[in-house]
N, CA, C and O atoms as CSV, one atom per row, in Angstrom:
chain,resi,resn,atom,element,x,y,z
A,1,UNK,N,N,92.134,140.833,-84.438
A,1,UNK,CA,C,92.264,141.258,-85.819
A,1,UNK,C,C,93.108,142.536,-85.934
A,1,UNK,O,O,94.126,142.613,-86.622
A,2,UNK,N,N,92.549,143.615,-85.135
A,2,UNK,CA,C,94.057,144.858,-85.226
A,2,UNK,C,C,95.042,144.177,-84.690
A,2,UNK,O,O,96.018,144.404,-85.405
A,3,UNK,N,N,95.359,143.428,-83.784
A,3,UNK,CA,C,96.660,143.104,-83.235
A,3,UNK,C,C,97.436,142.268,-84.427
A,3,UNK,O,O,98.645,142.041,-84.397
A,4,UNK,N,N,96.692,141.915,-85.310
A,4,UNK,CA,C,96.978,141.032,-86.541
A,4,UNK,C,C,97.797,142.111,-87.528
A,4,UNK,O,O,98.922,142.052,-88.024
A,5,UNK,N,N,96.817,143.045,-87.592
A,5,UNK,CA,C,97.272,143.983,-88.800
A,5,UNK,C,C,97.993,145.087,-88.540
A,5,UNK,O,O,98.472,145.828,-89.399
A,6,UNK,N,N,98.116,145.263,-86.933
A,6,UNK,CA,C,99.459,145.968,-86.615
A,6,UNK,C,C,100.855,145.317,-86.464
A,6,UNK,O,O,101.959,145.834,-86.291
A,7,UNK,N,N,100.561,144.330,-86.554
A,7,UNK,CA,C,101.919,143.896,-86.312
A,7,UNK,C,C,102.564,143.229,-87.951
A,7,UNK,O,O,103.697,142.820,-88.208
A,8,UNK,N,N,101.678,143.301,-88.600
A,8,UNK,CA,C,101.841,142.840,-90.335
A,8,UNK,C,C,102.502,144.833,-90.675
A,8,UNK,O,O,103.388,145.311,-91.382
A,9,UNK,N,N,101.863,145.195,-90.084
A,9,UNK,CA,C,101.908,147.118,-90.910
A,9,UNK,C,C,103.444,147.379,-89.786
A,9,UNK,O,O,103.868,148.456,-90.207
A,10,UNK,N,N,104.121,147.062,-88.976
A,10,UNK,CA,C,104.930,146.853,-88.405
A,10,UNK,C,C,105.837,146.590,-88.778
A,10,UNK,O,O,106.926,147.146,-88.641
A,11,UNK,N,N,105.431,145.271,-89.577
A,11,UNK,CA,C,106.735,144.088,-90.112
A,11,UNK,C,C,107.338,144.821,-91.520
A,11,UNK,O,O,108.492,145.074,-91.864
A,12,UNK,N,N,106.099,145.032,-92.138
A,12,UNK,CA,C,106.276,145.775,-93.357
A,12,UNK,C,C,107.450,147.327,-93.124
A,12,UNK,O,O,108.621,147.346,-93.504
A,13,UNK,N,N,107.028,148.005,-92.712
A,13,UNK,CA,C,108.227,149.331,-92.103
A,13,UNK,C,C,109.364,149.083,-91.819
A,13,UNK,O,O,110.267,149.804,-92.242
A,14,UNK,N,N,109.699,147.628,-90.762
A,14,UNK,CA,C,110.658,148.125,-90.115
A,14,UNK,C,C,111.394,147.023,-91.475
A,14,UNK,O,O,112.331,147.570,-92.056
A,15,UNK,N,N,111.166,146.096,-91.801
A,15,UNK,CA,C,111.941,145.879,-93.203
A,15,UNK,C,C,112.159,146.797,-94.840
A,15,UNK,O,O,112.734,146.545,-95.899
A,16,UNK,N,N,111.270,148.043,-94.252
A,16,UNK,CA,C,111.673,148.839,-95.604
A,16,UNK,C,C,112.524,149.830,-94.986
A,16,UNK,O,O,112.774,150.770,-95.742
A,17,UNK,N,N,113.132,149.913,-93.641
A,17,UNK,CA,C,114.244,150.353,-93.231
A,17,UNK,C,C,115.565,150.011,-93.114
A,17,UNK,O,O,116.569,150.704,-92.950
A,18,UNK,N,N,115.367,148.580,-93.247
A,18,UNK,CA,C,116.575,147.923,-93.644
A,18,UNK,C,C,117.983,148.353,-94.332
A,18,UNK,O,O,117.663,149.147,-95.217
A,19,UNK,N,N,118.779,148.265,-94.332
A,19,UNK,CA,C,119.911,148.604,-95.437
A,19,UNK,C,C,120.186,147.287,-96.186
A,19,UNK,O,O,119.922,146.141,-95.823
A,20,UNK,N,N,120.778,147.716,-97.313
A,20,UNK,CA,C,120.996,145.893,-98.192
A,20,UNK,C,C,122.800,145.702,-97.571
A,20,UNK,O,O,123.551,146.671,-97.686
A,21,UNK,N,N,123.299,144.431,-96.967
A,21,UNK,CA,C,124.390,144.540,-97.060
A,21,UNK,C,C,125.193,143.739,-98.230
A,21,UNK,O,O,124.835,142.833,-98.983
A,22,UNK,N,N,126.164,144.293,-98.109
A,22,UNK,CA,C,127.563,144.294,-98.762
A,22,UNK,C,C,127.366,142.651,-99.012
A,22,UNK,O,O,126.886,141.878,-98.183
A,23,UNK,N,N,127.822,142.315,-100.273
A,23,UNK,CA,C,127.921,140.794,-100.974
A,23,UNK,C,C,129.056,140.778,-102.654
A,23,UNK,O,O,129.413,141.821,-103.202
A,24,UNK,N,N,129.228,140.109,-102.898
A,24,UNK,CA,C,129.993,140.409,-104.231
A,24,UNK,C,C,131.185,140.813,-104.418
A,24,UNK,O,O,131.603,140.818,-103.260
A,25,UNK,N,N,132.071,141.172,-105.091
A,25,UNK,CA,C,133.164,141.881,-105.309
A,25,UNK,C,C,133.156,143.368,-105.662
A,25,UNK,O,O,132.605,143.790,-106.678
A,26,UNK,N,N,133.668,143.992,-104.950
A,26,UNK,CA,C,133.962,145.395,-104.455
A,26,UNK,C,C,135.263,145.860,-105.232
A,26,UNK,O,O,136.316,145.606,-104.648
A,27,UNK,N,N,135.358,146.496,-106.445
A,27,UNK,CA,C,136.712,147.300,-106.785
A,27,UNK,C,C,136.878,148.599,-106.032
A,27,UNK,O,O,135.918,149.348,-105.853
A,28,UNK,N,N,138.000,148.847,-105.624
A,28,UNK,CA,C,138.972,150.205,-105.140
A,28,UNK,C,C,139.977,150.234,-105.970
A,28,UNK,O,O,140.943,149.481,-105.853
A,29,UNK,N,N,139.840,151.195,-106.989
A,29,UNK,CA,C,138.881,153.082,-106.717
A,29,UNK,C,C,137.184,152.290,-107.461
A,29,UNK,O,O,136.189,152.717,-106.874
A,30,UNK,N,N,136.939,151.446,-108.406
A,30,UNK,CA,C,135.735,151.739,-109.185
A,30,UNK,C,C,134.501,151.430,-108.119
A,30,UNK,O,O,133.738,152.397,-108.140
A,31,UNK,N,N,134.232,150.824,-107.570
A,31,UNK,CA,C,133.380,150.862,-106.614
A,31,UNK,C,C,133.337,151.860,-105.297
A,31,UNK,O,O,132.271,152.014,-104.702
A,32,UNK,N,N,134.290,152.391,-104.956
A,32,UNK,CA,C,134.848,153.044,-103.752
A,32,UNK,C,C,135.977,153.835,-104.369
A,32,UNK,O,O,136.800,153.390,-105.170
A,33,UNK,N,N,135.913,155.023,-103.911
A,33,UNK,CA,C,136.820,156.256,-104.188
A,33,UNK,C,C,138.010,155.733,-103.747
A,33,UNK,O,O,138.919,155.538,-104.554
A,34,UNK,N,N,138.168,155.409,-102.266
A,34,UNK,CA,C,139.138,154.928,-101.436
A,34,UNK,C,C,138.817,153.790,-100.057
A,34,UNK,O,O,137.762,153.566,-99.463
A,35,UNK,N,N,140.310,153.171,-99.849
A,35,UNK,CA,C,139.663,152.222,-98.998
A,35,UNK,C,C,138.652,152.532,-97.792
A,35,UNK,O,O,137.599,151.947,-97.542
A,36,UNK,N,N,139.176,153.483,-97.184
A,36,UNK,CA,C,138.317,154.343,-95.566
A,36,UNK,C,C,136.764,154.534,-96.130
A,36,UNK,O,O,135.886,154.085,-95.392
A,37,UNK,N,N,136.365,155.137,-97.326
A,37,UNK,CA,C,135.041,154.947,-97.635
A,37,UNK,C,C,134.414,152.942,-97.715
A,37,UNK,O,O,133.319,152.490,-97.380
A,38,UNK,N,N,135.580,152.237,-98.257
A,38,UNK,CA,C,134.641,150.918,-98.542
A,38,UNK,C,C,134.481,150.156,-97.163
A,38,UNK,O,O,133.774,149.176,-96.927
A,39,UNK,N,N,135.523,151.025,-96.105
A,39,UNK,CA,C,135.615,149.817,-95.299
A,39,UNK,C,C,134.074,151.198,-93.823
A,39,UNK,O,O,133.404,150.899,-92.834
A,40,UNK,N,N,134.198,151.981,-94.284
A,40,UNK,CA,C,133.206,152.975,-93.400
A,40,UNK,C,C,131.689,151.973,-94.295
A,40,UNK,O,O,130.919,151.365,-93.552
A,41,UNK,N,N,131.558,151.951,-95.143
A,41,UNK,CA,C,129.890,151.104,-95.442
A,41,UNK,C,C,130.079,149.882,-95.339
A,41,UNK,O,O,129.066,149.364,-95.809
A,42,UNK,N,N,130.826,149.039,-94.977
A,42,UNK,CA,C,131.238,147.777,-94.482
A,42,UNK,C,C,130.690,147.646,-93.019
A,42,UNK,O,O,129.821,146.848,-92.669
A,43,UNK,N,N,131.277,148.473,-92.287
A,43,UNK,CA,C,131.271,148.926,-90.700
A,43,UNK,C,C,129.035,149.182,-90.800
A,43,UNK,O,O,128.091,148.589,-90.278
A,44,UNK,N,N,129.138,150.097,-91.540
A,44,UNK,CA,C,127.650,150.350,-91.631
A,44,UNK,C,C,126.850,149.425,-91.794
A,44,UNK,O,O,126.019,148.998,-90.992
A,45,UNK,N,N,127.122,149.011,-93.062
A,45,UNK,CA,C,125.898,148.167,-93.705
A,45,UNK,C,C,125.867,145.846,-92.963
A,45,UNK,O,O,125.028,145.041,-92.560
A,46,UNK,N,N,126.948,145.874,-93.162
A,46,UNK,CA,C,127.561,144.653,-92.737
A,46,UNK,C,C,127.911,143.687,-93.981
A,46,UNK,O,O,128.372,144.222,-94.990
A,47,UNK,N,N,127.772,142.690,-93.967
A,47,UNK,CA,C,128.470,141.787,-94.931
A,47,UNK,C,C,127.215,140.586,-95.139
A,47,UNK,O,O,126.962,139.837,-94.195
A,48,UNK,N,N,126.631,140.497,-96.149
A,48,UNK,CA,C,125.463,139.485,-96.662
A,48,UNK,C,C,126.200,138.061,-96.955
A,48,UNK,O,O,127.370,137.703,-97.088
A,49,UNK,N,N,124.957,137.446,-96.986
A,49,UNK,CA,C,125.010,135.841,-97.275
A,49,UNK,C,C,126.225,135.864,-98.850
A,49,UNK,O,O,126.116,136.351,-99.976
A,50,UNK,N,N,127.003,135.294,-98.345
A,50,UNK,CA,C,127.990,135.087,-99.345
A,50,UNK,C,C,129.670,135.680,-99.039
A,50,UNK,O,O,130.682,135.002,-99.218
A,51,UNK,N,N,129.641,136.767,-98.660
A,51,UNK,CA,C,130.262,137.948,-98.209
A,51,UNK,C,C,130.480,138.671,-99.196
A,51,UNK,O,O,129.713,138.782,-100.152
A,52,UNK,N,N,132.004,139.478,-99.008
A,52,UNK,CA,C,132.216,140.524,-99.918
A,52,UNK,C,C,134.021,140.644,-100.083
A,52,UNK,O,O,134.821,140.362,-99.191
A,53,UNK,N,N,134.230,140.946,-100.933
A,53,UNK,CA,C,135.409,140.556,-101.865
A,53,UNK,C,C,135.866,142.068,-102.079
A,53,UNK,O,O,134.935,142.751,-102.504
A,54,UNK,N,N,136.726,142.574,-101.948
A,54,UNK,CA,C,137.398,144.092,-102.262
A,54,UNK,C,C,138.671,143.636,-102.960
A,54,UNK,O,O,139.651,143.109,-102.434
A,55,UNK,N,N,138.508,143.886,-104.032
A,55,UNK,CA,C,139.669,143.458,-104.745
A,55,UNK,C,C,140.596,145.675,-105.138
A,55,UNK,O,O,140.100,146.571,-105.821
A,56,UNK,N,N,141.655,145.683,-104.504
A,56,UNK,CA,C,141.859,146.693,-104.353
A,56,UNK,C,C,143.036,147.512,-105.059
A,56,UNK,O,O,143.780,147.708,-104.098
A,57,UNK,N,N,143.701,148.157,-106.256
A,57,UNK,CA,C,144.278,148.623,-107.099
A,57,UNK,C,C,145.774,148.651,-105.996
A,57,UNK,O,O,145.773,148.875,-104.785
A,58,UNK,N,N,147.104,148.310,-106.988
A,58,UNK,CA,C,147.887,148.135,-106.442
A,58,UNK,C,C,148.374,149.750,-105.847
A,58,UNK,O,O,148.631,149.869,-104.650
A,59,UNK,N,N,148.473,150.970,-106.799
A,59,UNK,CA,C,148.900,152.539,-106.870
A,59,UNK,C,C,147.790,152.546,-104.958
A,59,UNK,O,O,148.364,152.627,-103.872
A,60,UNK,N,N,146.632,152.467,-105.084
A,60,UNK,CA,C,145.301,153.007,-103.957
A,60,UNK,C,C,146.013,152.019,-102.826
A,60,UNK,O,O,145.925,152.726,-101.823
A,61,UNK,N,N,146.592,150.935,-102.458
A,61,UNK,CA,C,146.765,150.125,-101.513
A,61,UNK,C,C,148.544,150.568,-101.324
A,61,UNK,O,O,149.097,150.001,-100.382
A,62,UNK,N,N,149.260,151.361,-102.018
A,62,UNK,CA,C,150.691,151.600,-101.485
A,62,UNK,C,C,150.333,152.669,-101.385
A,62,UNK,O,O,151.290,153.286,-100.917
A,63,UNK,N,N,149.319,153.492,-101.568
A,63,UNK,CA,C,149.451,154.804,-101.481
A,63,UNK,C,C,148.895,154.538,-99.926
A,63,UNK,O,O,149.689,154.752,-99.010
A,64,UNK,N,N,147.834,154.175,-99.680
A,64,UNK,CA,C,147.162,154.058,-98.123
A,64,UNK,C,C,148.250,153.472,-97.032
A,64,UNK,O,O,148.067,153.741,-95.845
A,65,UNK,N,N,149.467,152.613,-97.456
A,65,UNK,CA,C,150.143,152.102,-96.508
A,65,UNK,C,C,151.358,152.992,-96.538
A,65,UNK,O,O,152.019,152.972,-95.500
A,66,UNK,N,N,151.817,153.812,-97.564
A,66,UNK,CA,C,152.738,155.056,-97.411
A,66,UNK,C,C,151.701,156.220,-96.276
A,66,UNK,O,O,152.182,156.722,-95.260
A,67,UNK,N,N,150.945,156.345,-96.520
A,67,UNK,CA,C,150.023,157.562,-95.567
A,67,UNK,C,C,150.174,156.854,-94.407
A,67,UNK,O,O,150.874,157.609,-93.731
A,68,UNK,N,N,149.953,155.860,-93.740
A,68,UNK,CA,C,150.078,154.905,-92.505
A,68,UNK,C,C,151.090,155.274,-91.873
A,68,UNK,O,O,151.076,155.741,-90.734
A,69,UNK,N,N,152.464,155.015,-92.857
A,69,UNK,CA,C,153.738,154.905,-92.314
A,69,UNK,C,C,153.939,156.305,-91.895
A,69,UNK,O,O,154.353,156.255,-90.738
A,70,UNK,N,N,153.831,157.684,-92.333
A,70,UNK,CA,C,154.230,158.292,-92.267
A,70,UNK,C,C,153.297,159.236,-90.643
A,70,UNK,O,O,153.434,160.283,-90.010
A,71,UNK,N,N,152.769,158.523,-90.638
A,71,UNK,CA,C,151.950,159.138,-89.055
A,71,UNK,C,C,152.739,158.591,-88.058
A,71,UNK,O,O,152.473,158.802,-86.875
């Protein structure tokens, strides 16, 4: 019976530690400041049943591949 209800008081914790991942469509900038932040909680969190969609502003995606080029 404790081995019952430790491992229920167990189950319970280590799923309220969980993170929720990433599902849906993702705007850059309105969801994400910039791409390196959407793709850093990507890396973190992972990608849920369905996945995830970053639909990304044309100005935020030439500006990130001008910064690229110039390194």
């Amino acid at each position: 019976m404790k081995k019952n209800l430790l491992i229920a008081l167990l189950g319970i914790l280590i799923s309220g530690l969980s993170y929720a991942q990433l599902t849906g469509i993702k705007n850059i900038p309105a969801d994400y400041a910039t791409v390196a932040l959407a793709i850093n909680d990507l890396n973190t969190q992972g990608v849920g049943i369905g996945g995830v969609i970053f639909n990304i502003d044309s100005v935020i995606l030439k500006h990130s591949v001008h910064q690229q080029l110039e390194k």
